[in-house]
N, C-alpha and C positions, 0 to 999 in steps of 0.2 A: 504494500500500500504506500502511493506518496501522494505529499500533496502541492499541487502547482499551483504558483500565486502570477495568475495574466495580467499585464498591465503594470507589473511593478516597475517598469523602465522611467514611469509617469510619477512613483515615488523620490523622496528623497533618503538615504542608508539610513537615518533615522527612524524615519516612517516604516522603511522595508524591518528592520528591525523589531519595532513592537508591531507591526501588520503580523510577522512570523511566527511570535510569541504569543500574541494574541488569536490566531486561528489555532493555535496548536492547545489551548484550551485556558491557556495561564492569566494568571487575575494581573489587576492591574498594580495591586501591590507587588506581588513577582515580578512583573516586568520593570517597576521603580528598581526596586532592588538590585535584581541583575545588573540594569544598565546605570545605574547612579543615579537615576534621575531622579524626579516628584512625580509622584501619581500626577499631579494636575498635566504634567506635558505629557507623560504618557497619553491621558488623554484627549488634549491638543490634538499630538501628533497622530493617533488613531483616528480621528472625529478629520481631520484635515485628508488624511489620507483614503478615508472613505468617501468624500468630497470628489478626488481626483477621479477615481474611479478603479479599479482595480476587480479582478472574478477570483474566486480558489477555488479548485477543480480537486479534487478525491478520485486521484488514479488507481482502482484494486485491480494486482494483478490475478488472471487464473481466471477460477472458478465460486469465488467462496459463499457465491450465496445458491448456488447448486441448481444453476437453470441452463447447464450443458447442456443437457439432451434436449430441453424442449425448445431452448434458441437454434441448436442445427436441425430441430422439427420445421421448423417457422423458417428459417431459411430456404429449404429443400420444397416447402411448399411454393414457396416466393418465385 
């Protein structure tokens, strides 16, 4: 599983930063933390950054939610 963040080129390393820590589930005290900051700019920079625009995509590789056979059904009928 990964996960791809489109449109971060439109970020600032700032922004890409708590954007990446922030979809990965982490509070906004954890992300102060980590990166030395204040929760307020963490939020700032989140709140600015979603502004820009940006998508995150949930790449699963494989199979895992177990609908092999019945997508090359649905294919083979197509």
């Amino acid at each position: 599983m990964r996960l791809e963040i489109r449109g971060v080129e439109k970020l600032s390393w700032r922004e890409r930063q708590v954007v990446a820590l922030k979809e990965l589930g982490h509070s906004t005290k954890d992300i102060a933390s980590r990166l030395g900051i204040g929760e307020g700019s963490v939020a700032t920079l989140y709140n600015r950054a979603r502004k820009k625009g940006y998508e995150v995509v949930l790449i699963i590789d494989g199979d895992p939610l177990g609908l092999g056979a019945e997508l090359e059904e649905t294919e083979k009928a197509e």
